[in-house]
Backbone as a printed PyTorch tensor [residue, N CA C, xyz], in Angstrom:
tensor([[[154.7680, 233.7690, 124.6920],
         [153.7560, 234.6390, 124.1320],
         [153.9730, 236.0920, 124.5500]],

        [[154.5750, 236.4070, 125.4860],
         [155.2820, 237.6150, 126.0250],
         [155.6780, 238.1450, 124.9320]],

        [[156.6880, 237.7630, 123.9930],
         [157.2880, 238.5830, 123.2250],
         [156.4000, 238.9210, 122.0920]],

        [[155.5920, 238.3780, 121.8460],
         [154.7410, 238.8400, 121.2190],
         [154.0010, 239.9190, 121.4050]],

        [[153.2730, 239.5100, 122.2690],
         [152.9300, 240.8480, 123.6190],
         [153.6810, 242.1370, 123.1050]],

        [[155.1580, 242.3150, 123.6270],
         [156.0220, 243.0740, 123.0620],
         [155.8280, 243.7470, 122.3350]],

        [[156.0920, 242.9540, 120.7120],
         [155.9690, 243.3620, 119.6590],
         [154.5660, 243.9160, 119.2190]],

        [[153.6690, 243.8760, 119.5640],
         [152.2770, 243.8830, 119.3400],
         [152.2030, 245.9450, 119.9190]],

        [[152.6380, 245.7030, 121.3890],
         [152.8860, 247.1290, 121.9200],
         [153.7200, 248.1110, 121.2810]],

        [[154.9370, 247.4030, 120.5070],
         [155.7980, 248.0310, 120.0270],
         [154.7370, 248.6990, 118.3650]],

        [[154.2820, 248.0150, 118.1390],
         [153.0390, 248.0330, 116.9480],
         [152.5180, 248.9580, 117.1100]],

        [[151.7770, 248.7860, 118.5530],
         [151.0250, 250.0180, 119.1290],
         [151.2640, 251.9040, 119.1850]],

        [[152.7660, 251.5770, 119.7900],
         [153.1170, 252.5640, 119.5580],
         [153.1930, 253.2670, 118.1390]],

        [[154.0960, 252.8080, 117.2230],
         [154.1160, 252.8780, 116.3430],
         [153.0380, 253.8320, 115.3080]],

        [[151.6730, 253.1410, 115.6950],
         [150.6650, 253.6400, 115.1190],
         [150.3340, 255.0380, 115.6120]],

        [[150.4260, 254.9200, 117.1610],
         [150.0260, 256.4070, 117.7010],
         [151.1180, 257.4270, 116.7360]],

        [[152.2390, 257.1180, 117.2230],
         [153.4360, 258.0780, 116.6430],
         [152.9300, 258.7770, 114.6560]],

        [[152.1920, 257.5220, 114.2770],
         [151.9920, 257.5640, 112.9460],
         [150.4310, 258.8620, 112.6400]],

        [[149.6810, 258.5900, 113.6620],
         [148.3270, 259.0650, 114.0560],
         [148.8400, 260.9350, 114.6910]],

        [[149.5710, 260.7730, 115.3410],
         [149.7020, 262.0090, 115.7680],
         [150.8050, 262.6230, 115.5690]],

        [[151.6360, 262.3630, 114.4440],
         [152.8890, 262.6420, 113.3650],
         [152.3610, 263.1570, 112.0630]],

        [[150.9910, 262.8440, 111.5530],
         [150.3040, 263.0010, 110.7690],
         [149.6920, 264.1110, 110.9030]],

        [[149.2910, 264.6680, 112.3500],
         [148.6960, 265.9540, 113.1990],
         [149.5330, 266.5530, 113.3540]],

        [[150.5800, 266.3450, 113.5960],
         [151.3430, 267.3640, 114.1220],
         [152.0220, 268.2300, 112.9880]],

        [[152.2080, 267.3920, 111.6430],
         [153.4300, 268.0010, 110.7820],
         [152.4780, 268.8580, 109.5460]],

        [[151.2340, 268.8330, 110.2920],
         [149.9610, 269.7720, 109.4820],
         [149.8420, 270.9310, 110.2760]],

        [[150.2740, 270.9370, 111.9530],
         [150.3730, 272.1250, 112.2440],
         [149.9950, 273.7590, 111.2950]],

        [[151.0190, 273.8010, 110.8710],
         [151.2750, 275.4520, 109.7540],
         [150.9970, 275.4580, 108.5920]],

        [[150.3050, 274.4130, 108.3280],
         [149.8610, 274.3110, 106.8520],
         [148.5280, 274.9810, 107.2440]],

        [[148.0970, 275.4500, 105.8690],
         [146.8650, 276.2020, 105.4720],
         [145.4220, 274.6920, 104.9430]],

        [[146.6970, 274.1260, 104.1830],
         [144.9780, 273.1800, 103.1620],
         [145.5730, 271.9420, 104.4840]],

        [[145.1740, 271.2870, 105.5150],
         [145.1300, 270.9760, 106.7000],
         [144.1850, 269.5870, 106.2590]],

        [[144.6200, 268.4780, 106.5290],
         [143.7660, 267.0890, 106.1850],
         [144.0090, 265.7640, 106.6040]],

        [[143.4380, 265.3890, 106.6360],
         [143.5230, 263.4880, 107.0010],
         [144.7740, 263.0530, 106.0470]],

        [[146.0010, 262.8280, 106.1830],
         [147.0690, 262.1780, 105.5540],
         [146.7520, 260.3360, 105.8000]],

        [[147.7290, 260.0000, 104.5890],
         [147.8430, 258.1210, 104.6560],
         [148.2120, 258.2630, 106.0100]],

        [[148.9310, 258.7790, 106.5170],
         [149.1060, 258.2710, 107.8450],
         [148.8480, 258.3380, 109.2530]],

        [[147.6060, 258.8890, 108.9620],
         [146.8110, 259.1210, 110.1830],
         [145.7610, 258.3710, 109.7780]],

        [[145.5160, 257.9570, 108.6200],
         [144.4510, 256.6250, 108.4700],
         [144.8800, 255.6010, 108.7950]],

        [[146.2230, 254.8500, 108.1360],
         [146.8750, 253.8660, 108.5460],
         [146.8890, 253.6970, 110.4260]],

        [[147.5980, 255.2830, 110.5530],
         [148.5720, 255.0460, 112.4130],
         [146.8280, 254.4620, 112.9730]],

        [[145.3550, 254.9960, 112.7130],
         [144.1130, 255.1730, 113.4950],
         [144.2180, 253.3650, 113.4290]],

        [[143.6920, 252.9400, 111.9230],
         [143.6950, 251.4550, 111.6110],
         [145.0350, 250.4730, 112.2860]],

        [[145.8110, 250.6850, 112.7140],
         [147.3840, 250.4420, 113.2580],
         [146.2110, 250.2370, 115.0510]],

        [[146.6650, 251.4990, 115.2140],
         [145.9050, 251.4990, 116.7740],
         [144.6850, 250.8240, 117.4010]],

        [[143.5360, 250.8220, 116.5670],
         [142.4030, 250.0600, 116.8360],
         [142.8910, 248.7170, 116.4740]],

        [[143.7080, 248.0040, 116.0080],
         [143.9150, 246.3210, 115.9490],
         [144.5300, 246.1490, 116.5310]],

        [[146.1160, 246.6560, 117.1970],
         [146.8330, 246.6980, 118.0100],
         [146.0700, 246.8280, 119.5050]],

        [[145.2600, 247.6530, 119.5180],
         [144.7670, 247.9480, 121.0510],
         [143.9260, 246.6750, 121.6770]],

        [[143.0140, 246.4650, 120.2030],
         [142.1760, 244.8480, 120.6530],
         [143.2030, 243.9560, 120.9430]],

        [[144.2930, 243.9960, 119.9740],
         [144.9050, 242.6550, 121.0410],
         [145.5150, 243.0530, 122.2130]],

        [[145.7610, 243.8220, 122.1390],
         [146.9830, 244.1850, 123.6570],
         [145.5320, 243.4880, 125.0000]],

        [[144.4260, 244.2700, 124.6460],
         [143.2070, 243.7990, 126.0920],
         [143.3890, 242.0630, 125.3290]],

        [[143.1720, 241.8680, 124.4770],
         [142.3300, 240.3090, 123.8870],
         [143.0650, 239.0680, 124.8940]],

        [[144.0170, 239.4830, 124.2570],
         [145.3410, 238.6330, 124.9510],
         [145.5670, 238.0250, 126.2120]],

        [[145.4690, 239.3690, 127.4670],
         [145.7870, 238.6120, 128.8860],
         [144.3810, 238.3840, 128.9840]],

        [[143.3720, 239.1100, 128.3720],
         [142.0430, 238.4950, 128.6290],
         [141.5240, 237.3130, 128.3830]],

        [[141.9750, 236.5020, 127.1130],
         [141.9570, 235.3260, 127.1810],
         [143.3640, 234.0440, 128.0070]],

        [[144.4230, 234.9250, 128.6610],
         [144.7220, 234.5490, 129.3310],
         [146.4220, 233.5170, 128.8610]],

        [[146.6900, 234.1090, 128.0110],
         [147.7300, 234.0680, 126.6710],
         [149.0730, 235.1350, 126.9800]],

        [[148.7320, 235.7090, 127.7040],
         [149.9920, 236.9750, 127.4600],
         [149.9070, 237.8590, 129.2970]],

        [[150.5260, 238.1900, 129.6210],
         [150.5200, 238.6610, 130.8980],
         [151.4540, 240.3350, 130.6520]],

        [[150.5860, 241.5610, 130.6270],
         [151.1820, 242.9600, 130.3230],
         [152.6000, 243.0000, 130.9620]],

        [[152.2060, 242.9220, 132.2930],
         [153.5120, 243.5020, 133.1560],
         [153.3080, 243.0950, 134.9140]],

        [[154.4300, 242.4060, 135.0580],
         [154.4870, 242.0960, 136.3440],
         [153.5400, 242.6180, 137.6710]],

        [[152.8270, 241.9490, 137.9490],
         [151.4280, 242.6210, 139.0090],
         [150.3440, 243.1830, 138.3070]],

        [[149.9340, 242.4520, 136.8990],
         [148.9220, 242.6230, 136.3970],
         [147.8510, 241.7790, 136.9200]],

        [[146.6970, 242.3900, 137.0410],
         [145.4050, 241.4080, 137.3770],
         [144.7710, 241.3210, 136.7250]],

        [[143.6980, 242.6260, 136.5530],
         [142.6270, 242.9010, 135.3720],
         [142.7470, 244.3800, 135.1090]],

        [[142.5490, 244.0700, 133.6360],
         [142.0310, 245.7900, 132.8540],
         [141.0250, 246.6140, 133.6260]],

        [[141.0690, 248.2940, 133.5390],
         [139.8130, 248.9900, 134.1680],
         [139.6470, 248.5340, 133.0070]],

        [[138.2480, 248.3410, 132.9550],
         [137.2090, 247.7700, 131.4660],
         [136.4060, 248.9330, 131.2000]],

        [[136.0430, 250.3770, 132.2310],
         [135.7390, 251.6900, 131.6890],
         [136.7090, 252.3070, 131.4180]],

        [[138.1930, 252.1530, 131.6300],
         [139.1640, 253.0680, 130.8740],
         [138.8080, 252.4990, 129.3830]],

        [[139.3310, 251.0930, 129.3150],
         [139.4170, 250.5770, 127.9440],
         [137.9660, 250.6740, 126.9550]],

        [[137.2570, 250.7070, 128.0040],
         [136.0000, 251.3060, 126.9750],
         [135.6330, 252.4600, 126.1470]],

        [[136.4460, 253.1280, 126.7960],
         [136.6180, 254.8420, 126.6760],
         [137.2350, 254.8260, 125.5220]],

        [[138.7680, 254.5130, 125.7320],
         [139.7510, 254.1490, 124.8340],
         [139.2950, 253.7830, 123.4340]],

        [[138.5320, 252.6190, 123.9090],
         [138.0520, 252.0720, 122.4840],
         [137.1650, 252.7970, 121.7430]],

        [[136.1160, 253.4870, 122.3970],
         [135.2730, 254.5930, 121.6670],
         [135.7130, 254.9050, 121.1250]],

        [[137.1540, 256.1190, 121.4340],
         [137.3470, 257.1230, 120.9170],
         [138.3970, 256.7650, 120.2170]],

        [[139.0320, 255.7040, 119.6880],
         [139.9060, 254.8750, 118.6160],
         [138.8340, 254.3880, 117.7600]],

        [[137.7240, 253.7790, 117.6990],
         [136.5150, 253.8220, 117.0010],
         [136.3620, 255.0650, 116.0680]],

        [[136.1500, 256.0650, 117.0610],
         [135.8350, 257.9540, 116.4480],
         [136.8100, 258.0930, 115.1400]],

        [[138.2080, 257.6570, 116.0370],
         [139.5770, 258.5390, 115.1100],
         [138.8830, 257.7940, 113.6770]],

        [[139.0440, 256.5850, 114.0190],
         [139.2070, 255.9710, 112.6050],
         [138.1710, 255.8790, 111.9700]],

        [[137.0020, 256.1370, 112.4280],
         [136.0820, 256.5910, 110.9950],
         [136.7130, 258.3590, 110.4610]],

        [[137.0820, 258.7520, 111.8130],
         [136.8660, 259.7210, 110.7170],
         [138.1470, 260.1330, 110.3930]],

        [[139.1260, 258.7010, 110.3270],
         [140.1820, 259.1710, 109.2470],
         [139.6770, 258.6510, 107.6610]],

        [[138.7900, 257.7520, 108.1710],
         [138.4590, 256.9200, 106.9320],
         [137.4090, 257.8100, 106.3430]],

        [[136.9880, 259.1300, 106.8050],
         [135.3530, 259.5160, 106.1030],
         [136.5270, 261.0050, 105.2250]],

        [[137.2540, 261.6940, 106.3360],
         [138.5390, 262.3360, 105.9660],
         [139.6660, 262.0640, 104.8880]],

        [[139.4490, 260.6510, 104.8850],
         [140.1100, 260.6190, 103.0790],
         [139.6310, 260.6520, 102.0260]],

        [[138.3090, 260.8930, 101.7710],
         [137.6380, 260.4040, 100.7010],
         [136.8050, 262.3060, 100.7740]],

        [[137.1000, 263.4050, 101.1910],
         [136.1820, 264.4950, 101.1090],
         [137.5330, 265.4640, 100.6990]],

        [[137.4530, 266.3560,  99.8840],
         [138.6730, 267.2010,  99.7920],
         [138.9330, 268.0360, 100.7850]],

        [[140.3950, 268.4270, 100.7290],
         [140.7330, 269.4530, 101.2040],
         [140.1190, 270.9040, 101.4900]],

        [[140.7030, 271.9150, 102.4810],
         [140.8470, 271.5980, 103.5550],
         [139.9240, 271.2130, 104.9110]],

        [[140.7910, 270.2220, 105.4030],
         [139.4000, 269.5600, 106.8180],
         [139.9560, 270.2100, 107.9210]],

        [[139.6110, 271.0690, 108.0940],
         [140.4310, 271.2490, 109.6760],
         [139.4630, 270.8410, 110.8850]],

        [[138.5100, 270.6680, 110.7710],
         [137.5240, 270.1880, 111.5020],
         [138.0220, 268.7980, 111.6350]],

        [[137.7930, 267.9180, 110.7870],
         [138.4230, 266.4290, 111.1650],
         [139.7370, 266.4310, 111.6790]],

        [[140.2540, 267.1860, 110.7740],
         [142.1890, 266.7600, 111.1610],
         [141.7270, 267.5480, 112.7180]],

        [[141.2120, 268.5850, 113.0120],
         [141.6240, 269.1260, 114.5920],
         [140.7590, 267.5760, 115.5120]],

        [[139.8990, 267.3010, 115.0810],
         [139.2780, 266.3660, 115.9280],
         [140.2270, 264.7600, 115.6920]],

        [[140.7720, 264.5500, 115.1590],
         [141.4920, 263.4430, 115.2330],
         [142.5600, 263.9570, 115.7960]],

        [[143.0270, 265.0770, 115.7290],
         [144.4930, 265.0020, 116.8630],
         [144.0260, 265.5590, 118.3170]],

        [[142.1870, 265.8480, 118.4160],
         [142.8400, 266.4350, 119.9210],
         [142.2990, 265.0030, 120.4030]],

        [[140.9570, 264.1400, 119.5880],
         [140.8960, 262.9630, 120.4810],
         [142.1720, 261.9400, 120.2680]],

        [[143.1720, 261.5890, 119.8660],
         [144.9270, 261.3790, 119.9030],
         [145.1270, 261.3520, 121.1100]],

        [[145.3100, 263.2820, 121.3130],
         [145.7810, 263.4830, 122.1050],
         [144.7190, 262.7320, 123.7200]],

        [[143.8370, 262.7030, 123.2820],
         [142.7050, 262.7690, 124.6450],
         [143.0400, 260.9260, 125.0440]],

        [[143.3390, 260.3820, 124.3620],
         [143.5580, 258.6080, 124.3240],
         [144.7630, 258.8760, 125.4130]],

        [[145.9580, 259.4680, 124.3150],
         [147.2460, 259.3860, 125.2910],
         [147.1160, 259.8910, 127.0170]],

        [[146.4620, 260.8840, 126.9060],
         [146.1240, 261.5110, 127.7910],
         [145.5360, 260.7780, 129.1590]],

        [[144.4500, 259.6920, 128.3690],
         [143.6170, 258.4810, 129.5330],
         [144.5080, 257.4310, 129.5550]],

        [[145.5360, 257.0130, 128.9290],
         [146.3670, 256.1430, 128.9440],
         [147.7370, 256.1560, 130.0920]],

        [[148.0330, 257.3970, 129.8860],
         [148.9430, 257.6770, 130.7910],
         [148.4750, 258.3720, 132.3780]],

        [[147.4930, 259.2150, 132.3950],
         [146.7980, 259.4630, 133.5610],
         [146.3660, 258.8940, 134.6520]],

        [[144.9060, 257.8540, 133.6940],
         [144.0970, 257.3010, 134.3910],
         [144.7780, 255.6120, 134.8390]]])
């Protein structure tokens, strides 16, 4: 079930890269917006992330050598604000151009995930 595990993370990534590839390559543009792929990478990340916790939590998959238990307030955090992205990639596709308000708030909370992920 490990390799699954794996692949599931490899998923994970994937989505971020997709979520904040979507932010990033709007940089210098003027009409600035929620792209397919910062809806997709958000929807990618929030299913990917439930399983990555679901998994050793039900006791199926083991992260990485000297794992015990999840902080359950990091991952809470986490999950909020993967919650946030993806409504409002999903409220961001459906309002016209330009959003810079959404698109800036989906890439700085992105950035703010990676940020508690690798930090904390």
């Amino acid at each position: 079930m490990d390799i699954v595990y794996d692949i599931i993370l490899i998923l994970h990534f994937i989505g971020l890269a997709s979520v904040v590839g979507g932010f990033l390559v709007q940089m210098k543009s003027t009409d600035r917006g929620v792209n397919p792929a910062m809806v997709h990478g958000a929807l990618t990340q929030l299913v990917t992330g439930l399983l990555l916790v679901g998994l050793p939590e039900m006791g199926v998959a083991t992260p990485y050598t000297g794992w015990e238990a999840w902080d359950h307030t990091k991952i809470a955090i986490k999950l909020i604000l993967t919650v946030i992205i993806t409504i409002l990639a999903f409220v961001g596709r459906r309002k016209p151009r330009p959003q810079t308000g959404i698109w800036g708030a989906i890439g700085g909370l992105s950035i703010a995930t990676i940020v508690i992920a690798v930090v904390w």
